[in-house]
SESENU-805830 format. One line per field, with one value per atom (N, C-alpha, C, O): x, y, z; atom name; residue in one letter. Coordinates in steps of 0.05 Angstrom, whole numbers, always signed. Example, Ala and Ser with C-alpha at 12.3 -4.5 7.8 and 13.67 -1.06 7.14 Angstrom:
REM residues 2
px <- (+264;+246;+264;+285;+257;+273;+258;+268)
py <- (-114;-90;-66;-66;-45;-21;+1;+23)
pz <- (+156;+156;+156;+169;+142;+143;+157;+161)
atom <- (N;CA;C;O;N;CA;C;O)
res <- (A;A;A;A;S;S;S;S)
REM end
This chain:
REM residues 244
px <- (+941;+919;+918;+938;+886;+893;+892;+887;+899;+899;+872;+873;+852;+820;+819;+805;+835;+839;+855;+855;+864;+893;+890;+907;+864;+851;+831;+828;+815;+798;+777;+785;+757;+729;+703;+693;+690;+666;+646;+651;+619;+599;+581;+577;+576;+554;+523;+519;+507;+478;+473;+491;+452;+446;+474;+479;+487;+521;+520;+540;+491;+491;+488;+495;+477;+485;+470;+454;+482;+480;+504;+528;+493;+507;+515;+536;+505;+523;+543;+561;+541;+564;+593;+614;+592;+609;+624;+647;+611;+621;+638;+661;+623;+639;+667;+688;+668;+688;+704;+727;+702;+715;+725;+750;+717;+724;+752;+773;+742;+757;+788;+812;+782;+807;+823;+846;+813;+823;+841;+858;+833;+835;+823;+835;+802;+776;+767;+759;+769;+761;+726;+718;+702;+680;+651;+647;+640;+607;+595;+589;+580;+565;+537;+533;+513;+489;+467;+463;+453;+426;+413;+426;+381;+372;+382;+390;+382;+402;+429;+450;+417;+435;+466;+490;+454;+473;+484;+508;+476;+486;+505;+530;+497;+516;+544;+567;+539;+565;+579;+604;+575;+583;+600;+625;+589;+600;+629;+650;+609;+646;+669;+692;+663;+679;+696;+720;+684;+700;+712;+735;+710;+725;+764;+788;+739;+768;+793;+817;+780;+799;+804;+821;+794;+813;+828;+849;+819;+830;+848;+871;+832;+852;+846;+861;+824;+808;+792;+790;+781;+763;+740;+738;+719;+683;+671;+672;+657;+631;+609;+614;+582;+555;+540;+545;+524;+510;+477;+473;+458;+433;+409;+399;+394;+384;+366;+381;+345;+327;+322;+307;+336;+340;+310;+307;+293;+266;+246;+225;+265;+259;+276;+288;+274;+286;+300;+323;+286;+300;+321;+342;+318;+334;+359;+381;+350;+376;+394;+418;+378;+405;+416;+440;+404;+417;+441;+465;+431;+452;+478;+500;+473;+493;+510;+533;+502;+508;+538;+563;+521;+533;+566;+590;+559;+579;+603;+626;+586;+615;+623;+639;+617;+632;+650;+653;+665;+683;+713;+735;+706;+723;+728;+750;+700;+700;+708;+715;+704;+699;+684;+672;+692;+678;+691;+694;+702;+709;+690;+690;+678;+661;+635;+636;+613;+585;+574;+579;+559;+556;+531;+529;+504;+472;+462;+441;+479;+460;+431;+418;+427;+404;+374;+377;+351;+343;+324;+334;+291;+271;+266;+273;+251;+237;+207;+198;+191;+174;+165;+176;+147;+138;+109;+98;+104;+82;+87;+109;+63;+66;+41;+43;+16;-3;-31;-50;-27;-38;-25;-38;+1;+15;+2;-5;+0;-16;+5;+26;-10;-5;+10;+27;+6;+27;+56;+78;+50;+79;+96;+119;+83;+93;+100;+123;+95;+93;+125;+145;+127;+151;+171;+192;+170;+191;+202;+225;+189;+190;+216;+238;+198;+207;+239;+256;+231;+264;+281;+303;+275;+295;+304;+322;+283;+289;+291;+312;+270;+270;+292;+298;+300;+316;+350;+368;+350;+373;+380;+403;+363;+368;+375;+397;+357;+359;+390;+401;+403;+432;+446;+455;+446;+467;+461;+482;+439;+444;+449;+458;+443;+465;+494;+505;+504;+528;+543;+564;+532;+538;+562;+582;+558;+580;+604;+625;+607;+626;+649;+674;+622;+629;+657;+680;+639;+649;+681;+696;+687;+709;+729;+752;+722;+742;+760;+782;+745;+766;+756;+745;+763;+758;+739;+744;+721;+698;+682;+688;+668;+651;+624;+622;+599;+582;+573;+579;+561;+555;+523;+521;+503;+475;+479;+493;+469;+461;+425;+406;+427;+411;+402;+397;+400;+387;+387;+392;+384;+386;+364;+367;+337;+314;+304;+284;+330;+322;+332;+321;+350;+346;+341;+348;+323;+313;+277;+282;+264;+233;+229;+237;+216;+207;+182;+173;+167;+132;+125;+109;+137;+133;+139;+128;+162;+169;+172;+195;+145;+146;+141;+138;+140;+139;+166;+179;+179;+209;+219;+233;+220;+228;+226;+248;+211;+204;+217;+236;+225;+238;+273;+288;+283;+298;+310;+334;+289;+290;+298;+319;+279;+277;+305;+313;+321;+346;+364;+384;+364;+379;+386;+405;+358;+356;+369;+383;+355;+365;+400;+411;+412;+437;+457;+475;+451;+462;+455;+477;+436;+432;+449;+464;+452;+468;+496;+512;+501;+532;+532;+554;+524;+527;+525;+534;+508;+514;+542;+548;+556;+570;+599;+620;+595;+624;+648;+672;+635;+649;+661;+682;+647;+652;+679;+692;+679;+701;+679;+690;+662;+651;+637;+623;+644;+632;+615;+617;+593;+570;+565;+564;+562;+557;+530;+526;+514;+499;+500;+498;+503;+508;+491;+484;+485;+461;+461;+459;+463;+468;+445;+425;+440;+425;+413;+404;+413;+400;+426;+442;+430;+450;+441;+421;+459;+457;+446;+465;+435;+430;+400;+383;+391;+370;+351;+330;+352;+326;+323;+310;+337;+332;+325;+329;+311;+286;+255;+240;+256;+236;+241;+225;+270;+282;+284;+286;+281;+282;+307;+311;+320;+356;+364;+352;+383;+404;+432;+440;+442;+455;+477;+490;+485;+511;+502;+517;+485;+470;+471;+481;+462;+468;+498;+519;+490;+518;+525;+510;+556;+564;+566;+579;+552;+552;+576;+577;+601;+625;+637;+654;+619;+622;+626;+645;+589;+596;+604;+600;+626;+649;+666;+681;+675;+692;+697;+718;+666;+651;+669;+683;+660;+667;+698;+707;+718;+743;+750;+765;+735;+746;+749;+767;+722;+714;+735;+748;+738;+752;+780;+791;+799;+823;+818;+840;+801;+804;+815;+811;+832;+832;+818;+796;+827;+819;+786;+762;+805;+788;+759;+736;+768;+751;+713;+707;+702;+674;+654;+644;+649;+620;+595;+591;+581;+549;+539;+528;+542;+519;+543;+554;+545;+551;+529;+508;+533;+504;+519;+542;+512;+526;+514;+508;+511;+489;+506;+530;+489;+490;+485;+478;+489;+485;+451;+430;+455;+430;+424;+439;+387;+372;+339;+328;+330;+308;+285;+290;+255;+229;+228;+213;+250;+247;+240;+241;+234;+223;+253;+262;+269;+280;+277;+259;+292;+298;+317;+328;+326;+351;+353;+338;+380;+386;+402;+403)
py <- (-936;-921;-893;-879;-883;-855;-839;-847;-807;-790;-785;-776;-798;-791;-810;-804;-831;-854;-850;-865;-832;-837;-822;-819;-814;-805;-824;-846;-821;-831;-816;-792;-816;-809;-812;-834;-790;-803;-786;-769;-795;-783;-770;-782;-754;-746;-726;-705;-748;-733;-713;-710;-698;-672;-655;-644;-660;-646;-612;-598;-603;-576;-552;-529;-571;-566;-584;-603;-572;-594;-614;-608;-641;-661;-672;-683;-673;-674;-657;-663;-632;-613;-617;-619;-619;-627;-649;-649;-669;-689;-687;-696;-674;-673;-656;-662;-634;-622;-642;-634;-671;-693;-696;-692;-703;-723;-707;-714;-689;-661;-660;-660;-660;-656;-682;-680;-703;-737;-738;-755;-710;-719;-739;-760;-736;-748;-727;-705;-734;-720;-723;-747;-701;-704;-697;-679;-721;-717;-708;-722;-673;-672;-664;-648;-685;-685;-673;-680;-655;-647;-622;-609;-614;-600;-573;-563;-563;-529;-521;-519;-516;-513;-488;-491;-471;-446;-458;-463;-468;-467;-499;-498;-512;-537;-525;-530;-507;-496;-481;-482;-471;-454;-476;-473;-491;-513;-536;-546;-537;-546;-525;-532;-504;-471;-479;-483;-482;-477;-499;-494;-527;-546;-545;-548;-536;-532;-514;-515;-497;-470;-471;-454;-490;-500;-525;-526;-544;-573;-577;-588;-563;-567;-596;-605;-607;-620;-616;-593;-637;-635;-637;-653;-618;-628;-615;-592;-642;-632;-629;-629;-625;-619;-634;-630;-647;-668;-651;-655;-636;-623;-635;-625;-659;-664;-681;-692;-683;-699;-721;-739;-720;-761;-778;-801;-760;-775;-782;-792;-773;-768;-799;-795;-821;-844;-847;-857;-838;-850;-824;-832;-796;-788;-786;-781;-790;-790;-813;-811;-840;-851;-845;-847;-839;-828;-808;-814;-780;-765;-777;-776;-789;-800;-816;-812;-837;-853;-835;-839;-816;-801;-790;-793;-780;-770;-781;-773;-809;-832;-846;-865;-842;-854;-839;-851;-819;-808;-814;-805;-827;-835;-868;-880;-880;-911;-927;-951;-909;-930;-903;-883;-917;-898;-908;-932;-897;-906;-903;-920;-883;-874;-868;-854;-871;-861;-856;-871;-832;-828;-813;-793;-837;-821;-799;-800;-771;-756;-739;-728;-739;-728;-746;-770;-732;-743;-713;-691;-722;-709;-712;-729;-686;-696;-690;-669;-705;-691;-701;-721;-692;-695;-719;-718;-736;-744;-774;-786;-784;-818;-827;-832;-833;-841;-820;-831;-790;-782;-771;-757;-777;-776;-781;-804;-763;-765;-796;-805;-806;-825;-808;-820;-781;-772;-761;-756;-758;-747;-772;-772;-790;-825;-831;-822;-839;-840;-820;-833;-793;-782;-781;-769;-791;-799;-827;-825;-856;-873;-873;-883;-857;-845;-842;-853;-818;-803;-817;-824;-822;-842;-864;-872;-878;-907;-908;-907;-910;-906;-904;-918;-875;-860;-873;-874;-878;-893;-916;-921;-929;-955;-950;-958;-935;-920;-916;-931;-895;-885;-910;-916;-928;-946;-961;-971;-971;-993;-973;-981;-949;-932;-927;-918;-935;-938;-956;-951;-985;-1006;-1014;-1024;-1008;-1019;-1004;-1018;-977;-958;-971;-972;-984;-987;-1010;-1011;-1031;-1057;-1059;-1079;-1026;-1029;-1017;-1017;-1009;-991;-1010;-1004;-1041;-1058;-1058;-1076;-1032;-1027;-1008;-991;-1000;-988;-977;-990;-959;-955;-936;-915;-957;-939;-919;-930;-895;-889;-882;-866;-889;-884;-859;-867;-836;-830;-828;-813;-846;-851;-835;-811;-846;-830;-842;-866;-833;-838;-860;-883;-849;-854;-889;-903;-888;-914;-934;-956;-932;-959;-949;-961;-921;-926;-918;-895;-918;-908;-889;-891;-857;-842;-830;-829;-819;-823;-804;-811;-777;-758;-760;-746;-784;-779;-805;-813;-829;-842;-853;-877;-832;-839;-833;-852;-811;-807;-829;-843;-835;-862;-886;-897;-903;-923;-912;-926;-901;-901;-900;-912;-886;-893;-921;-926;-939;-964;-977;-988;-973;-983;-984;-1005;-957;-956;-967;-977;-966;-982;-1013;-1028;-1014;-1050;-1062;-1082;-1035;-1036;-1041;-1062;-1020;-1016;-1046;-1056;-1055;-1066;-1094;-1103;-1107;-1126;-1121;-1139;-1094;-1095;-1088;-1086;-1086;-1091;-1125;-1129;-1139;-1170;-1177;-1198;-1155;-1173;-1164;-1178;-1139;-1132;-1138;-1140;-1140;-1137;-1172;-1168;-1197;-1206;-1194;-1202;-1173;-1167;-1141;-1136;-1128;-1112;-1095;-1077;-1094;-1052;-1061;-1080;-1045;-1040;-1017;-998;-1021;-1003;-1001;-1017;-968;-967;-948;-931;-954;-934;-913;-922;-883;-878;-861;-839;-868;-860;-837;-841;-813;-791;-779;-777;-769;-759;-730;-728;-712;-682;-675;-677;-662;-652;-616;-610;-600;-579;-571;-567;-570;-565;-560;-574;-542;-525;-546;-536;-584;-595;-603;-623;-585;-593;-569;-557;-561;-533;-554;-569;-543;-567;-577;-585;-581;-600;-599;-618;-565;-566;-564;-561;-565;-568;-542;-528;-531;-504;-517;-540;-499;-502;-517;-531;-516;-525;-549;-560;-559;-589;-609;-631;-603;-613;-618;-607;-647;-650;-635;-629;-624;-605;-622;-643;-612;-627;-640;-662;-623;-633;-657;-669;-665;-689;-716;-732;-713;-727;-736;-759;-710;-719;-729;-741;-730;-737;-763;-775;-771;-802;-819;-837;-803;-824;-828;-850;-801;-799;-825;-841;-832;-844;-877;-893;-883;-911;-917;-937;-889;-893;-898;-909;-894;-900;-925;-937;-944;-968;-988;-989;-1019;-1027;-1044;-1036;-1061;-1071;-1086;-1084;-1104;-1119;-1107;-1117;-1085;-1074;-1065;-1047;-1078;-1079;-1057;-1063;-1034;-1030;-1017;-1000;-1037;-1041;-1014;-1000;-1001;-985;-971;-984;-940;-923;-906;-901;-898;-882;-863;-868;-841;-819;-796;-773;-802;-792;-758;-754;-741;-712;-713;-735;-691;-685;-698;-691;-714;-717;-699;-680;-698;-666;-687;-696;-689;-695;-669;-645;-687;-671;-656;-638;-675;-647;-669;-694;-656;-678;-675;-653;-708;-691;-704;-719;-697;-693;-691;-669;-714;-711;-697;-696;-679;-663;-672;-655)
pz <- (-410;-399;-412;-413;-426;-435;-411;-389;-420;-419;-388;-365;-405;-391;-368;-348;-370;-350;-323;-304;-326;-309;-278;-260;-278;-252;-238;-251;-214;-210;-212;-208;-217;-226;-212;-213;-198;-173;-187;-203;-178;-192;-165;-144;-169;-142;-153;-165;-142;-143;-122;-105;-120;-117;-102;-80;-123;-119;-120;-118;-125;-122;-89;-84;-74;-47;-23;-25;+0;+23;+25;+22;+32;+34;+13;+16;-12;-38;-46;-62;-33;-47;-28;-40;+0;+17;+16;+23;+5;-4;-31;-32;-57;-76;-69;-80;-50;-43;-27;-28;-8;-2;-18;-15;-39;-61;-84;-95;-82;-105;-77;-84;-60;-47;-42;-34;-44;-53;-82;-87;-103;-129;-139;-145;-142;-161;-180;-173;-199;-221;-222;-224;-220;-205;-240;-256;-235;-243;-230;-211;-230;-214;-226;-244;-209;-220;-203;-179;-216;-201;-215;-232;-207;-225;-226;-246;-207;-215;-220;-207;-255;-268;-251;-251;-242;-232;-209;-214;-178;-167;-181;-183;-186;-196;-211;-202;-235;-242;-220;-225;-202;-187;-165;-161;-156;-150;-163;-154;-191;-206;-213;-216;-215;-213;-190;-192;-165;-142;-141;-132;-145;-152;-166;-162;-188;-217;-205;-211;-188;-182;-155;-150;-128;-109;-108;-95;-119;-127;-149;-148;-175;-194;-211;-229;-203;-217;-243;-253;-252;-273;-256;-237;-265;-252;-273;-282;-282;-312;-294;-269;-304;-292;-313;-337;-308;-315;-301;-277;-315;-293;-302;-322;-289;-299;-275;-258;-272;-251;-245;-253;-230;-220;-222;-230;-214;-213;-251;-258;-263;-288;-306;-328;-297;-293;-321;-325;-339;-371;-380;-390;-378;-378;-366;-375;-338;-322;-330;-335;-331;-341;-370;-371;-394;-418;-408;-411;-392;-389;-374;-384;-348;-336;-345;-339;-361;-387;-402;-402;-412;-443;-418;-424;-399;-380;-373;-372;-366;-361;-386;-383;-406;-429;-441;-463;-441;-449;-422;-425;-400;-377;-379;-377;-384;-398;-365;-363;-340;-308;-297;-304;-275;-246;-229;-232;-206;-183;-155;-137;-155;-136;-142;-163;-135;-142;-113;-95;-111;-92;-103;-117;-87;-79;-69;-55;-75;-49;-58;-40;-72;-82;-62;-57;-54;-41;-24;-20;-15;-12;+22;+38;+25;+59;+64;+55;+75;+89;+116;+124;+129;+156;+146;+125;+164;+165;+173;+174;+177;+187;+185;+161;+191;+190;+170;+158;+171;+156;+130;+115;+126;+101;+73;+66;+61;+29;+20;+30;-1;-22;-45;-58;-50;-67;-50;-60;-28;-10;-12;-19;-3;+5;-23;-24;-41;-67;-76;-78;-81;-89;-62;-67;-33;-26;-36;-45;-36;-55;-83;-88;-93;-111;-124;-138;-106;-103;-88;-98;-65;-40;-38;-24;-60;-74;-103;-116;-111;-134;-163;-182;-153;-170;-161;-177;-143;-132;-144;-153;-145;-160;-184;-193;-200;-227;-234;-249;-222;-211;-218;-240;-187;-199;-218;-227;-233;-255;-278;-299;-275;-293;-296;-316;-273;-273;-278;-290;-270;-266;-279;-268;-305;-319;-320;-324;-317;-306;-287;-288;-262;-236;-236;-225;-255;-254;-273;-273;-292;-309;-292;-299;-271;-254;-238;-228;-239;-225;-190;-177;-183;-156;-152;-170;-141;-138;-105;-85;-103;-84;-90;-102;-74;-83;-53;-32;-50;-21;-29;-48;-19;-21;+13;+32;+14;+28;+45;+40;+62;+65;+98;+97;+124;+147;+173;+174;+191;+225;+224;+233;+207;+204;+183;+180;+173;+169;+191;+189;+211;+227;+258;+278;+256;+283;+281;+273;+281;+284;+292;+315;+285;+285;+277;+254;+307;+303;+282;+264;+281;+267;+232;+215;+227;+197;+196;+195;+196;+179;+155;+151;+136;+108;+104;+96;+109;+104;+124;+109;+140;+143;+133;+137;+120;+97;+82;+90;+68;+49;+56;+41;+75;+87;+93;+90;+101;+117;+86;+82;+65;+46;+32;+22;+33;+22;+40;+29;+62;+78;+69;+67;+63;+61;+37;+34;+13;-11;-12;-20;-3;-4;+8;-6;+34;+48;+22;+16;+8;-7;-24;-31;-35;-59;-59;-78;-29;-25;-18;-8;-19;-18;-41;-49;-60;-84;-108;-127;-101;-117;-104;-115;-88;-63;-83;-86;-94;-111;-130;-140;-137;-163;-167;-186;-138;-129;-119;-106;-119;-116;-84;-80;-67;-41;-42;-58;-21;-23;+9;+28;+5;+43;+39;+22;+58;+66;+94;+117;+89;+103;+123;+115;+144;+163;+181;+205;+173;+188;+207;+193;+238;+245;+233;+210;+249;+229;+233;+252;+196;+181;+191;+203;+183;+184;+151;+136;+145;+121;+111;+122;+92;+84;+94;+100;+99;+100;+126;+133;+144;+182;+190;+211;+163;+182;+193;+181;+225;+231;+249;+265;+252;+262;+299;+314;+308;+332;+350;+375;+332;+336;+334;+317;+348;+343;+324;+325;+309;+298;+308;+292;+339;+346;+356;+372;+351;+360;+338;+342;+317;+286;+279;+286;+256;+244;+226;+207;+229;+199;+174;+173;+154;+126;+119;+108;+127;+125;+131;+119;+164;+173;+158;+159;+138;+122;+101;+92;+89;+71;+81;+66;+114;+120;+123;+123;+129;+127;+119;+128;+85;+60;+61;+59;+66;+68;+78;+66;+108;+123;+114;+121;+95;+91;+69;+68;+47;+26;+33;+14;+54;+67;+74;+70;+84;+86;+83;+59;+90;+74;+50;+43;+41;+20;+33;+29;+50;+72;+82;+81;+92;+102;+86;+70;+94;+92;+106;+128;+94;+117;+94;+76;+111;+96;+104;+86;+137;+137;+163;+180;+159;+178;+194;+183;+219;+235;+239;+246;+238;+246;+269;+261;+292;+309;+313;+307;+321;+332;+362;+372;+380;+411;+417;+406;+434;+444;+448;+453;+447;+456;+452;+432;+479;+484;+478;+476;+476;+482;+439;+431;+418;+397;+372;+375;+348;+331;+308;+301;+296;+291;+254;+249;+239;+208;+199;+197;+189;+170;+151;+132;+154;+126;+97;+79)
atom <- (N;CA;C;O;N;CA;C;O;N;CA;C;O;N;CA;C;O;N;CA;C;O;N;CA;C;O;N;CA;C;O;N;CA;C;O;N;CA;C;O;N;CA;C;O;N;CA;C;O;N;CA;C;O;N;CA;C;O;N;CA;C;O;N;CA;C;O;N;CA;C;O;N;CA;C;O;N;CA;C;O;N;CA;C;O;N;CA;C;O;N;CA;C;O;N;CA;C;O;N;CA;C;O;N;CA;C;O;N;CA;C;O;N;CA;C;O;N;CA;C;O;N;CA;C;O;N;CA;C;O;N;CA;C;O;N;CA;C;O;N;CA;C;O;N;CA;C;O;N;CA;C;O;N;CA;C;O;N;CA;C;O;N;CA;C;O;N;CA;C;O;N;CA;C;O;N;CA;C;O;N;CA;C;O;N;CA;C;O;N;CA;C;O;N;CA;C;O;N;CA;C;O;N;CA;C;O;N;CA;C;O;N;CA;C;O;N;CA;C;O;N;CA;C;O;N;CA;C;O;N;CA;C;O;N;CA;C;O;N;CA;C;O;N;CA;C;O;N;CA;C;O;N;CA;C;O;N;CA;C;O;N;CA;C;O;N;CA;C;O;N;CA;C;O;N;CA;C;O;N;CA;C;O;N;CA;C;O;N;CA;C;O;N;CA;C;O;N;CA;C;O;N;CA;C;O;N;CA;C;O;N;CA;C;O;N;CA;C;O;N;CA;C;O;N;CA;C;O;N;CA;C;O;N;CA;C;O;N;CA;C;O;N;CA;C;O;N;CA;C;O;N;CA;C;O;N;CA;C;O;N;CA;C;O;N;CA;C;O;N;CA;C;O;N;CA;C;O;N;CA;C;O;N;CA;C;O;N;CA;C;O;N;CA;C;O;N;CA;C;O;N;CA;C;O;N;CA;C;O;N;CA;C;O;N;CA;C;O;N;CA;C;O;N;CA;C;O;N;CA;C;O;N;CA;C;O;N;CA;C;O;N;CA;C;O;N;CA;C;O;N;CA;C;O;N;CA;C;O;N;CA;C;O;N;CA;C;O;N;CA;C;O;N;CA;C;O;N;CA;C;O;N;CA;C;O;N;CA;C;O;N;CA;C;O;N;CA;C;O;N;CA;C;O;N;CA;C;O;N;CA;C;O;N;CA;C;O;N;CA;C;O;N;CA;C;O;N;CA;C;O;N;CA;C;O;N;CA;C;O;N;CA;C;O;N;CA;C;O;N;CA;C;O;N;CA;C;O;N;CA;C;O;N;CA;C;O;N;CA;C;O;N;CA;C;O;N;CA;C;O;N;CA;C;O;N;CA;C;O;N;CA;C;O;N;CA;C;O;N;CA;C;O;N;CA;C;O;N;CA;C;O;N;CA;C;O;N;CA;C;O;N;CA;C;O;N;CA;C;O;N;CA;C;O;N;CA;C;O;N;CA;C;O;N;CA;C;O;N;CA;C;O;N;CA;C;O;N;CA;C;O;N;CA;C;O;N;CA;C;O;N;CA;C;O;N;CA;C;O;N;CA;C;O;N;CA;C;O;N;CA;C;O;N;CA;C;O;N;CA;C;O;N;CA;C;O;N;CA;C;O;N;CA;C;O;N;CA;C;O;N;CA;C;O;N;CA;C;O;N;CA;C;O;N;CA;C;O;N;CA;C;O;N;CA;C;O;N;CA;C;O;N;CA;C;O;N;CA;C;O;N;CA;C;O;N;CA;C;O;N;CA;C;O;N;CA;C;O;N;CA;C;O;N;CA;C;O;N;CA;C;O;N;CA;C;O;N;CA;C;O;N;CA;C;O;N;CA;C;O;N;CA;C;O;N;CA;C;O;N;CA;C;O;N;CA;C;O;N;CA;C;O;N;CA;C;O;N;CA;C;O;N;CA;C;O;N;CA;C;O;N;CA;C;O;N;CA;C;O;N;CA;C;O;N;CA;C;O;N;CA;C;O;N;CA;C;O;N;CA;C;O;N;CA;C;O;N;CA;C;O;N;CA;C;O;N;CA;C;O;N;CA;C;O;N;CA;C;O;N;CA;C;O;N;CA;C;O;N;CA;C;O;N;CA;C;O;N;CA;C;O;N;CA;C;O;N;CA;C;O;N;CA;C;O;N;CA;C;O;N;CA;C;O;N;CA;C;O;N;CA;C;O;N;CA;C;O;N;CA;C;O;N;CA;C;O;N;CA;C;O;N;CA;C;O;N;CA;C;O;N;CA;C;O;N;CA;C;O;N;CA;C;O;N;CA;C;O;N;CA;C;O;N;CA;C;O;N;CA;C;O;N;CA;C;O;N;CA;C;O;N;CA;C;O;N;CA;C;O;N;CA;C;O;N;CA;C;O;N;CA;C;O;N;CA;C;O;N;CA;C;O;N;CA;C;O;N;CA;C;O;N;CA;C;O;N;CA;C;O;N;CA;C;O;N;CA;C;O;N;CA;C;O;N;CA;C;O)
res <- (X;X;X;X;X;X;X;X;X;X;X;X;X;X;X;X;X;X;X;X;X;X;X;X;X;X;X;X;X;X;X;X;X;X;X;X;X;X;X;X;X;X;X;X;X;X;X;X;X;X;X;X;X;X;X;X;X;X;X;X;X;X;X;X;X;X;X;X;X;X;X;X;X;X;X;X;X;X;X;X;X;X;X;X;X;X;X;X;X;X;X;X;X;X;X;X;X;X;X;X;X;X;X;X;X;X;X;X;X;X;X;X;X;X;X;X;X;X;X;X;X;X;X;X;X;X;X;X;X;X;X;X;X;X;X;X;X;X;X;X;X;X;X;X;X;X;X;X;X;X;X;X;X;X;X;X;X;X;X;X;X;X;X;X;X;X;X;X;X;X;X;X;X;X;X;X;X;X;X;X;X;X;X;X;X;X;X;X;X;X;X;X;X;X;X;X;X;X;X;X;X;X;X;X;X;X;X;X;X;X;X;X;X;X;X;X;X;X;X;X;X;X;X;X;X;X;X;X;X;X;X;X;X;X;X;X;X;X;X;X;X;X;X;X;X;X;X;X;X;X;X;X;X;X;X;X;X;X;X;X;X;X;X;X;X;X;X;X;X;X;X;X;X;X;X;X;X;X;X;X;X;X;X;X;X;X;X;X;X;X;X;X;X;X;X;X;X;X;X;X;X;X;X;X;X;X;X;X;X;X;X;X;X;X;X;X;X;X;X;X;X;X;X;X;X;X;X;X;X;X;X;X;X;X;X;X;X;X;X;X;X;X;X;X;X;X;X;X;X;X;X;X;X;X;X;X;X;X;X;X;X;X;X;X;X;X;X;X;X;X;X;X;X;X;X;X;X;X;X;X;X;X;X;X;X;X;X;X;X;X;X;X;X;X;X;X;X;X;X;X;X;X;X;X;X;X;X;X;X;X;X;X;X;X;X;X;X;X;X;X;X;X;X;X;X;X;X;X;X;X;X;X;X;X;X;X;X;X;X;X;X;X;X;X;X;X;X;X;X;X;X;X;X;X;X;X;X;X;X;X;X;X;X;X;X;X;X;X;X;X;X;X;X;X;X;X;X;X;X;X;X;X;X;X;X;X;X;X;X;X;X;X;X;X;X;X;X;X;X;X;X;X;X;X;X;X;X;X;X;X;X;X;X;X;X;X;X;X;X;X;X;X;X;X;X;X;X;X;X;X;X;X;X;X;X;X;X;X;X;X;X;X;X;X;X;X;X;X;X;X;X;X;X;X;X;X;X;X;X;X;X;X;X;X;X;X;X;X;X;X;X;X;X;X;X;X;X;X;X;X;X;X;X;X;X;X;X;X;X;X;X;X;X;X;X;X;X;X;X;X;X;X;X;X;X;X;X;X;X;X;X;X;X;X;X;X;X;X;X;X;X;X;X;X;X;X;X;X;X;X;X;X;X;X;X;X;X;X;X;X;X;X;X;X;X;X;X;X;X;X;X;X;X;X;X;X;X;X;X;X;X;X;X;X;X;X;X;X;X;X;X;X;X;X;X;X;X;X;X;X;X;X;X;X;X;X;X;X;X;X;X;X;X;X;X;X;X;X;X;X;X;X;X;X;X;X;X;X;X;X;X;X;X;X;X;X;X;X;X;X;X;X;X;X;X;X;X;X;X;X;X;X;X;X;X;X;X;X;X;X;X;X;X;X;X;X;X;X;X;X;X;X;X;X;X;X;X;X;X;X;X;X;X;X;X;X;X;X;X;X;X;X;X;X;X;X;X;X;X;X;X;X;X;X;X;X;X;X;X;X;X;X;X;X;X;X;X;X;X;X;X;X;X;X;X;X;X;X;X;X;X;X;X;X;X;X;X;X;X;X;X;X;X;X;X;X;X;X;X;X;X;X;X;X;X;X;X;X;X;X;X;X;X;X;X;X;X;X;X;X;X;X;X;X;X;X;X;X;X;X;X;X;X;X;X;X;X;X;X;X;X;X;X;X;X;X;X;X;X;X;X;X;X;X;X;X;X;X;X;X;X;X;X;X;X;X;X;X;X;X;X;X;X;X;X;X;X;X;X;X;X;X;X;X;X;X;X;X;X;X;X;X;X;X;X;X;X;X;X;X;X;X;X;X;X;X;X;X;X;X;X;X;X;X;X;X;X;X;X;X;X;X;X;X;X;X;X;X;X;X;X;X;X;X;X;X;X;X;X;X;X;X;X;X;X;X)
REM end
């Protein structure tokens, strides 16, 4: 095994903040040596900085727009070939808006997009990464909102539902092959996209939570299967709410 081999290796989309960055800080404290992808260039370095110099890890930055389908996989591509696997891939990059019945065709359209879309994009970018690592996991972050109905956000819900559905198929179809795939369904995150939300801060889940998520699935055993985690917050009637 070289030199470049002898770690494990996770990749994380919009790893520049929120629920991608919490997570890559999971993962960096696992010792995973970290891809981190998304469009801002500054806070993304600033993010593998704090990596390198509390973990003691490697984290490259890969900045580049998921929704931008042919480059992203070139760059992501060019990233994991100097490692030659992947052990972890992790979806968090990902859009919000409000609406359900009078929702534009372009709002509906770039959640689509981004929420599905570019996800799919992701992993058959990986794919072959995934499959040299032997053992594998993918995590799509996905929402409360894909397996319950919400009057206020259903376009961000469809697409939700959509990755839900997505994900859970494509852990049936890779799970022979070694790589497990979870989707993970968080209520409102604390984070820049649960303005809206109606929630006080101590009512929301801490972003942290859901690195802890992954922590927890990634300790598993071998055996152990999960298609889809829910991660609910404090009940709080009468409020509209939005995943972060």
């Amino acid at each position: 095994m070289t030199e470049a081999h002898a770690f494990r290796v996770a990749l994380v989309t919009g790893a520049s903040r929120g629920i991608g960055r919490e997570i890559s800080r999971s993962l960096a404290r696992l010792g995973f040596h970290l891809i981190l992808v998304a469009r801002d260039a500054e806070k993304l370095e600033e993010n593998a900085a704090e990596l390198r110099r509390e973990f003691g890890v490697q984290a490259s930055c890969v900045v580049v727009d998921v929704q931008d389908f042919s480059e992203a996989r070139v760059a992501i591509q060019a990233a994991l070939r100097p490692w030659g696997r992947l052990e972890v891939l992790v979806n968090s990059a990902g859009i919000f808006r409000f609406g359900t019945s009078a929702m534009s065709l372009e709002d509906l359209d770039a959640l689509l997009t981004i929420n599905v879309k570019a996800i799919h994009n992701v992993c058959a970018a990986c794919m072959d990464s995934l499959e040299a690592a032997g053992s594998a996991h993918v995590f799509n972050i996905a929402s409360i909102t894909g397996v319950e109905p919400f009057a206020a956000v259903g376009g961000y819900a469809t697409s939700k539902h959509a990755l839900v559905g997505y994900t859970r198929s494509l852990a049936r179809e890779l799970q022979p092959r070694g790589i497990k795939v979870t989707a993970l369904c968080p209520d409102v995150v604390d984070t820049g996209m649960s303005a809206g939300s109606g929630l006080r801060q101590d009512q929301m889940i801490a972003p942290g939570d859901v690195g802890r998520a992954v922590e927890f699935i990634l300790a598993l055993s071998p055996a152990a299967f999960v298609e889809s985690l829910v991660i609910g917050c404090k009940p709080v009637l009468g409020t509209v709410r939005a995943e972060g």
